[in-house]
C-alpha positions as a Python dict, from the first residue, in 0.01 Angstrom:
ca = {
    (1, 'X'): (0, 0, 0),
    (2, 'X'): (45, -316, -207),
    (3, 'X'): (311, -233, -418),
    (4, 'X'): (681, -235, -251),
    (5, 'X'): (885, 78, -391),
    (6, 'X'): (1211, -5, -280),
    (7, 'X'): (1329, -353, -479),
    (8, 'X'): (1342, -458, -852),
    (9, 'X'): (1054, -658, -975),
    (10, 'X'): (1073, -1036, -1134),
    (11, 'X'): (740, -1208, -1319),
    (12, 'X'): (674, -1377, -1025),
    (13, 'X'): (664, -1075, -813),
    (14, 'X'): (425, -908, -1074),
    (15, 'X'): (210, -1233, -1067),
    (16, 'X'): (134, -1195, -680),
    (17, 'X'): (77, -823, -664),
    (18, 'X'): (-182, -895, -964),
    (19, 'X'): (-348, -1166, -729),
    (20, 'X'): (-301, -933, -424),
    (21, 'X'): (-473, -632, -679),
    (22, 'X'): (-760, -824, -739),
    (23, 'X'): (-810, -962, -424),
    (24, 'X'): (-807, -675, -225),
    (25, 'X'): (-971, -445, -488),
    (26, 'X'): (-1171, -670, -651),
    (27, 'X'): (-1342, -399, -895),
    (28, 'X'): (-927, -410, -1081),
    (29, 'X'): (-978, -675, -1309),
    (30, 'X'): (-703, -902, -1482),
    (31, 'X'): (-640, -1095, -1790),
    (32, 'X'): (-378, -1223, -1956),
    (33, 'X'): (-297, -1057, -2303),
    (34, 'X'): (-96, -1357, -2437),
    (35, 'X'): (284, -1500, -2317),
    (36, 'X'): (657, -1464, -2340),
    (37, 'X'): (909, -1652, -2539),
    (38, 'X'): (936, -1830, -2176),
    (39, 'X'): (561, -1887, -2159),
    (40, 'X'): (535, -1594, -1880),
    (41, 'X'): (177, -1428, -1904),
    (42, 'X'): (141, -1091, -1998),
    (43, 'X'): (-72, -941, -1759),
    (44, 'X'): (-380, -665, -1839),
    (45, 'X'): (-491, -481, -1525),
    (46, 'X'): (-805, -288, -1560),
    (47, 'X'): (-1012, -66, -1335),
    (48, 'X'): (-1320, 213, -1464),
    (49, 'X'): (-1640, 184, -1631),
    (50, 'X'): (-1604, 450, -1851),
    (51, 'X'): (-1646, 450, -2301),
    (52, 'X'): (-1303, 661, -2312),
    (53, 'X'): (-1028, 401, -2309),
    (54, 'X'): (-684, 449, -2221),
    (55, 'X'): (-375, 197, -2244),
    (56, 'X'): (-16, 261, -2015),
    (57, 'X'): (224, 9, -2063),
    (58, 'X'): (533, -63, -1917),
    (59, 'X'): (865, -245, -1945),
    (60, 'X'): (883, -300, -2312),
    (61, 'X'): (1262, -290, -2247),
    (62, 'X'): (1401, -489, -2001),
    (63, 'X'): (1617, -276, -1784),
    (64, 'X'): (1379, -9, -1805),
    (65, 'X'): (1171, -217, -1532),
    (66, 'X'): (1154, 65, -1313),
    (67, 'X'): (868, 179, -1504),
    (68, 'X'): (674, -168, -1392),
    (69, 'X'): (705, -40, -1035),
    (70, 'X'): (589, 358, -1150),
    (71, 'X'): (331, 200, -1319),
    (72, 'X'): (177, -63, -1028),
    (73, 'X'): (224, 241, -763),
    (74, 'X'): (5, 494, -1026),
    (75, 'X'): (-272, 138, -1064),
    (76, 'X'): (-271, 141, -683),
    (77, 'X'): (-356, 520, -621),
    (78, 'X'): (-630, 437, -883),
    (79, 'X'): (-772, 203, -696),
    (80, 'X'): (-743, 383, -352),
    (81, 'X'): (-926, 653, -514),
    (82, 'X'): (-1180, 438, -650),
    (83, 'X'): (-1230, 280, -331),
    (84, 'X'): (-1270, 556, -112),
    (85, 'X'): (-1551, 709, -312),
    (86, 'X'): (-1706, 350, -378),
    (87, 'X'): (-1991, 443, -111),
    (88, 'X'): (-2061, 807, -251),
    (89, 'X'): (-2025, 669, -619),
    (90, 'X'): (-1795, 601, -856),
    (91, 'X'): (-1510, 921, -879),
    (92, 'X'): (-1570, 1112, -1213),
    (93, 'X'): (-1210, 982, -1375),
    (94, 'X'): (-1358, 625, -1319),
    (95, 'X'): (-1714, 714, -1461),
    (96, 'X'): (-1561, 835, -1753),
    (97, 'X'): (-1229, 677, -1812),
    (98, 'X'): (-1178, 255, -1848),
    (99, 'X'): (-768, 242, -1782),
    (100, 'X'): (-592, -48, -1903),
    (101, 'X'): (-238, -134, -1776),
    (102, 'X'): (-14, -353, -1890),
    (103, 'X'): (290, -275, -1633),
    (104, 'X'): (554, -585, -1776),
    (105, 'X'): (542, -637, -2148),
    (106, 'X'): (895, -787, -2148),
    (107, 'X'): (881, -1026, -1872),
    (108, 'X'): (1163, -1255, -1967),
    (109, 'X'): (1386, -940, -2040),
    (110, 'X'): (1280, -814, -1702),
    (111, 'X'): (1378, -1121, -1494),
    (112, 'X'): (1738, -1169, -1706),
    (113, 'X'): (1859, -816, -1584),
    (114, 'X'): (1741, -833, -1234),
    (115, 'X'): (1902, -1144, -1195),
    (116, 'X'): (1599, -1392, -1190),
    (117, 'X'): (1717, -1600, -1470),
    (118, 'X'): (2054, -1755, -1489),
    (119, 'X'): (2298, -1660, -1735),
    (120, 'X'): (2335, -2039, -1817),
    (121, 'X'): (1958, -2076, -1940),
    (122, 'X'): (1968, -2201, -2286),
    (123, 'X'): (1785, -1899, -2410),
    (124, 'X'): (2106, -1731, -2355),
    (125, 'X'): (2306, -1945, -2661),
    (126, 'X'): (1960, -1909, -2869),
    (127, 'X'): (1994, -1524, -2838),
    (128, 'X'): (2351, -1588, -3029),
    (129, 'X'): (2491, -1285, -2733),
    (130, 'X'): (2883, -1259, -2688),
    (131, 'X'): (3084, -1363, -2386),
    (132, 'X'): (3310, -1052, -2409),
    (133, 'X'): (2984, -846, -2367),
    (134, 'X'): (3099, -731, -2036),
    (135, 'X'): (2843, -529, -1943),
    (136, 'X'): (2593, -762, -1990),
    (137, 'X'): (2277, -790, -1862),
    (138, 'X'): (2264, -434, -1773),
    (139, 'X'): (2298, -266, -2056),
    (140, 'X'): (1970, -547, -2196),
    (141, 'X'): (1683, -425, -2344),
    (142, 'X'): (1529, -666, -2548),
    (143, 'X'): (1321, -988, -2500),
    (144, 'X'): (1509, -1323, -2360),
    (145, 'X'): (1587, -1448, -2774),
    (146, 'X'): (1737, -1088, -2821),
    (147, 'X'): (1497, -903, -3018),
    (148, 'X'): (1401, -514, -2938),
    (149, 'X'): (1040, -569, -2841),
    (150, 'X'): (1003, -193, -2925),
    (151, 'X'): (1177, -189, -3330),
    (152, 'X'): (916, -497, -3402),
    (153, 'X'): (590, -328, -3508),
    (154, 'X'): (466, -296, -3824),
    (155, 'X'): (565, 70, -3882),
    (156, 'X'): (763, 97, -4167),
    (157, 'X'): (971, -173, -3994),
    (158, 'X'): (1170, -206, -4331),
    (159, 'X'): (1328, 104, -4251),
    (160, 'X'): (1386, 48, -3897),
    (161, 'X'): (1577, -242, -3998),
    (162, 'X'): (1808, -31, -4262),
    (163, 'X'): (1895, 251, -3999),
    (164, 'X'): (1960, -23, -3728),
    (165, 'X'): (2128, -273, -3937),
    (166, 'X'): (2348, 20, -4073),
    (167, 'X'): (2466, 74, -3710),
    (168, 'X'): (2556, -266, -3684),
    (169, 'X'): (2274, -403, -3512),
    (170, 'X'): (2227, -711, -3740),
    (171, 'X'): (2149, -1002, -3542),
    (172, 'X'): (1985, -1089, -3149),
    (173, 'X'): (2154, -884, -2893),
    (174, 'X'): (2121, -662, -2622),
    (175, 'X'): (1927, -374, -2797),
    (176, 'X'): (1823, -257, -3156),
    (177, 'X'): (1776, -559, -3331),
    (178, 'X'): (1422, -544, -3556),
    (179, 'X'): (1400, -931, -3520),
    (180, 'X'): (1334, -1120, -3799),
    (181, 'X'): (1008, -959, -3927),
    (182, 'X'): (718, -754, -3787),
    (183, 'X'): (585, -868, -3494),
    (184, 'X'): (797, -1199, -3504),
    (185, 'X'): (815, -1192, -3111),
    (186, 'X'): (518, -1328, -2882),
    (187, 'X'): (512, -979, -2722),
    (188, 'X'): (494, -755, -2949),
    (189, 'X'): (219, -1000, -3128),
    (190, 'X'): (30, -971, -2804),
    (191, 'X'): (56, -614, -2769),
    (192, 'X'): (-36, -552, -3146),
    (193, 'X'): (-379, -760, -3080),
    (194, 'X'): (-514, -661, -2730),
    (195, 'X'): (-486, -295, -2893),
    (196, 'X'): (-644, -388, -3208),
    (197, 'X'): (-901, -548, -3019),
    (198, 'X'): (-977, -216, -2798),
    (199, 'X'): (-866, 89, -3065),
    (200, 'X'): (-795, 269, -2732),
    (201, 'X'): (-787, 650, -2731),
    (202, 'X'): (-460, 713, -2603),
    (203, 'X'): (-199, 498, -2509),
    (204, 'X'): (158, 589, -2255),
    (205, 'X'): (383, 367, -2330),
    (206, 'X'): (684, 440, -1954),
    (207, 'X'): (1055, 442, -2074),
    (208, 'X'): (1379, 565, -1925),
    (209, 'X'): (1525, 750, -1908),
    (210, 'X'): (1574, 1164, -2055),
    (211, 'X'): (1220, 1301, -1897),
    (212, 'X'): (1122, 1358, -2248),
    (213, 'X'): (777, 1339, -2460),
    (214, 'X'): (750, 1185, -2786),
    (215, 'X'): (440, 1273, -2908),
    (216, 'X'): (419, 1257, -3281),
    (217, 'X'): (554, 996, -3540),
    (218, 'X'): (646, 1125, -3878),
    (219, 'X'): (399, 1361, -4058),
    (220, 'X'): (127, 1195, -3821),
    (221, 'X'): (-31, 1438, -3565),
    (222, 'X'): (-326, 1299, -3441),
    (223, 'X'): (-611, 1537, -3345),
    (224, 'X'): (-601, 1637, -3023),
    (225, 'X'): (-198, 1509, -2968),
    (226, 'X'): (16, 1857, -2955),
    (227, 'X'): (-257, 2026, -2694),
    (228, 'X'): (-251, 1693, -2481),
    (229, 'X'): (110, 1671, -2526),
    (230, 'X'): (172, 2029, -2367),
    (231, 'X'): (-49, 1935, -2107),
    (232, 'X'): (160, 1681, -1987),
    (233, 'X'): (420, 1883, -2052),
    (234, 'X'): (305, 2168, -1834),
    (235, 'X'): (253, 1955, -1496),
    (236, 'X'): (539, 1695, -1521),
    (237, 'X'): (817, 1945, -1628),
    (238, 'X'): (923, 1705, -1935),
    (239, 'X'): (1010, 1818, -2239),
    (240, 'X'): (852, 1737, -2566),
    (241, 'X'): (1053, 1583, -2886),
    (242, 'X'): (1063, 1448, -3164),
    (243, 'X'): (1218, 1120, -3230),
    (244, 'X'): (1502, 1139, -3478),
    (245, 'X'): (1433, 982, -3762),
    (246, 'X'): (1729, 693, -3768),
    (247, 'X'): (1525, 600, -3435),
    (248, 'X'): (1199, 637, -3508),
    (249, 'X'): (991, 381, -3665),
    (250, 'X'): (852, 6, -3574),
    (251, 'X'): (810, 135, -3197),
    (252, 'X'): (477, 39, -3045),
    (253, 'X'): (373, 391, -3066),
    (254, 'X'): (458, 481, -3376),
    (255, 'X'): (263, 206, -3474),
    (256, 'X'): (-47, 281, -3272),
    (257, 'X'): (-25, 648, -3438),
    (258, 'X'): (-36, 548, -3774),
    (259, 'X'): (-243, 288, -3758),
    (260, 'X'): (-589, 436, -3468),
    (261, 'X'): (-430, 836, -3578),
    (262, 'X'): (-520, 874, -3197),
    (263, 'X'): (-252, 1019, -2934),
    (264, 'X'): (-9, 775, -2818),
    (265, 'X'): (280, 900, -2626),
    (266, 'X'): (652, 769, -2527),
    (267, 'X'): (706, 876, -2173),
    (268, 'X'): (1057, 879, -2110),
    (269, 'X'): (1080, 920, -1701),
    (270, 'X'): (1384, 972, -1479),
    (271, 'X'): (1721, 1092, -1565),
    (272, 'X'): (2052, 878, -1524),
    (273, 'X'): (2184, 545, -1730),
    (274, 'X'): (1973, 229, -1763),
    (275, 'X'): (1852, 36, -1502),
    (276, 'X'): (1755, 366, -1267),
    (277, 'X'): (1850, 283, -929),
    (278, 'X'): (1525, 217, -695),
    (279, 'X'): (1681, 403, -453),
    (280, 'X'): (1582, 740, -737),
    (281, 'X'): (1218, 622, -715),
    (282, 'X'): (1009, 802, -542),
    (283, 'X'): (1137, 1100, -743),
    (284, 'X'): (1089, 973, -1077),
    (285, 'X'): (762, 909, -986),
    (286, 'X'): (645, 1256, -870),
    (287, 'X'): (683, 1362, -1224),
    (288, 'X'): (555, 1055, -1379),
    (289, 'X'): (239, 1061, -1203),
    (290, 'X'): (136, 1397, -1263),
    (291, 'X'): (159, 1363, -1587),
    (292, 'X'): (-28, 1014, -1592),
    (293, 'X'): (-280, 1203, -1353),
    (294, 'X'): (-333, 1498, -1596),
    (295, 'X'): (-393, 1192, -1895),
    (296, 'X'): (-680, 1054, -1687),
    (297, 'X'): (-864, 1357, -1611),
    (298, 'X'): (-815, 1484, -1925),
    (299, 'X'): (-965, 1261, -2157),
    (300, 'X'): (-1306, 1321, -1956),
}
């Protein structure tokens, strides 16, 4: 296996398992959705060659970067499988089923908690962030100039930005701010436009930690989104929820359910406090990959 399971990834870690991917496999395919803040590409890794279309990202919040290893392990057990049925045909998931994954949308966030950037990097003083934050970085979510890469869509952001800003999350910091408008950050932007560009039929978006389901946003239920929903359910062991509604809103999912009305799902893996310890990994993943399993075969 390619993908180490037992240390915290960086960008430039991500950047040479994505050459190693498609060296070694060379039917995974890569491209590079758009850039960070930093200028750090946002890798696309795809593998299939089938009209159903399916999106997992990964890492929208940066000490949630366990779910950029989950989600290179679950790419890699694609590819094995693809691989060993190469010379008796393609295997039915891949004949069906084009995956797309996107396993660090926050790469700048990623590398400032696992120590990759330097606290004295001048995006530090742009992101406006405290010195008596003492628990800072781990306790950081959002991108490297402070904004919550997951409040910035377009879903009724307005009122994301009232329920935040009324728990005091009114400027760049660790977590919660909106930013300054919808999709104000290079990220989000990027992730808004590679999914317009597809109008995938599902989407997983990894989190941590709870092992919860979100699966609908508002009055939304997308056909097809409560049955799939207990079906990942049913083989992970999660439970399903529904986002309260002083955090819902301007998430990338609940703006890829209003806007496709297709299923797109928050997978919330592990249990613990932010950043999961590696050392939890293999059993996190267990759970998350049965239920990322049951998604591919059951979109056939």
């Amino acid at each position: 296996m390619l993908v180490q399971t037992t240390k915290s990834y960086n960008s430039i870690m991500l950047e040479n398992i994505v050459r190693e991917f498609t060296t070694v496999y060379p039917f995974i395919h890569s491209v590079e959705i758009g850039h960070s803040r930093m200028g750090r590409p946002i890798h696309c890794l795809t593998i299939g060659q089938g009209e159903r279309t399916i999106l997992i990202n990964a890492s929208h919040h940066a000490n949630e970067w366990i779910t950029t290893v989950i989600l290179l392990k679950f790419l890699e057990e694609c590819a094995q499988s693809y691989q060993n049925a190469f010379y008796a045909g393609l295997p039915e998931w891949a004949k069906n089923v084009t995956l797309h994954c996107i396993p660090m949308v926050n790469p700048d966030g990623v590398d400032l908690v696992t120590g990759f950037i330097d606290k004295s990097r001048i995006a530090y003083s742009d992101a406006k962030i405290l010195s008596e934050n003492q628990s800072f970085p781990d306790d950081w979510k959002a991108n490297i100039l402070g904004v919550d890469l997951n409040s910035n869509y377009p879903a009724n952001w307005e009122l994301a930005k009232k329920f935040k800003f009324a728990k005091g999350y009114t400027n760049p910091g660790p977590r919660d701010y909106v930013g300054a408008a919808p999709l104000s950050e290079p990220e989000s932007c990027a992730m808004a436009a590679y999914t317009k560009m597809w109008g995938f039929d599902l989407t997983l978006s990894l989190h941590t930690q709870g092992e919860v389901i979100y699966w609908k946003y508002g009055n939304h239920n997308p056909p097809g989104a409560a049955e799939l929903a207990k079906r990942l359910a049913k083989v992970s062991g999660y439970e399903l929820e529904d986002v309260p509604d002083y955090s819902s809103h301007a998430g990338y999912r609940d703006w890829f359910i209003e806007t496709f009305n297709k299923p797109g799902f928050t997978i919330e893996c592990g249990v613990g406090e932010n950043p999961l310890p590696i050392e939890d990994f293999e059993n996190i993943y267990k759970k998350a990959a049965s239920l990322l399993w049951e998604a591919v075969f059951l979109i056939m």
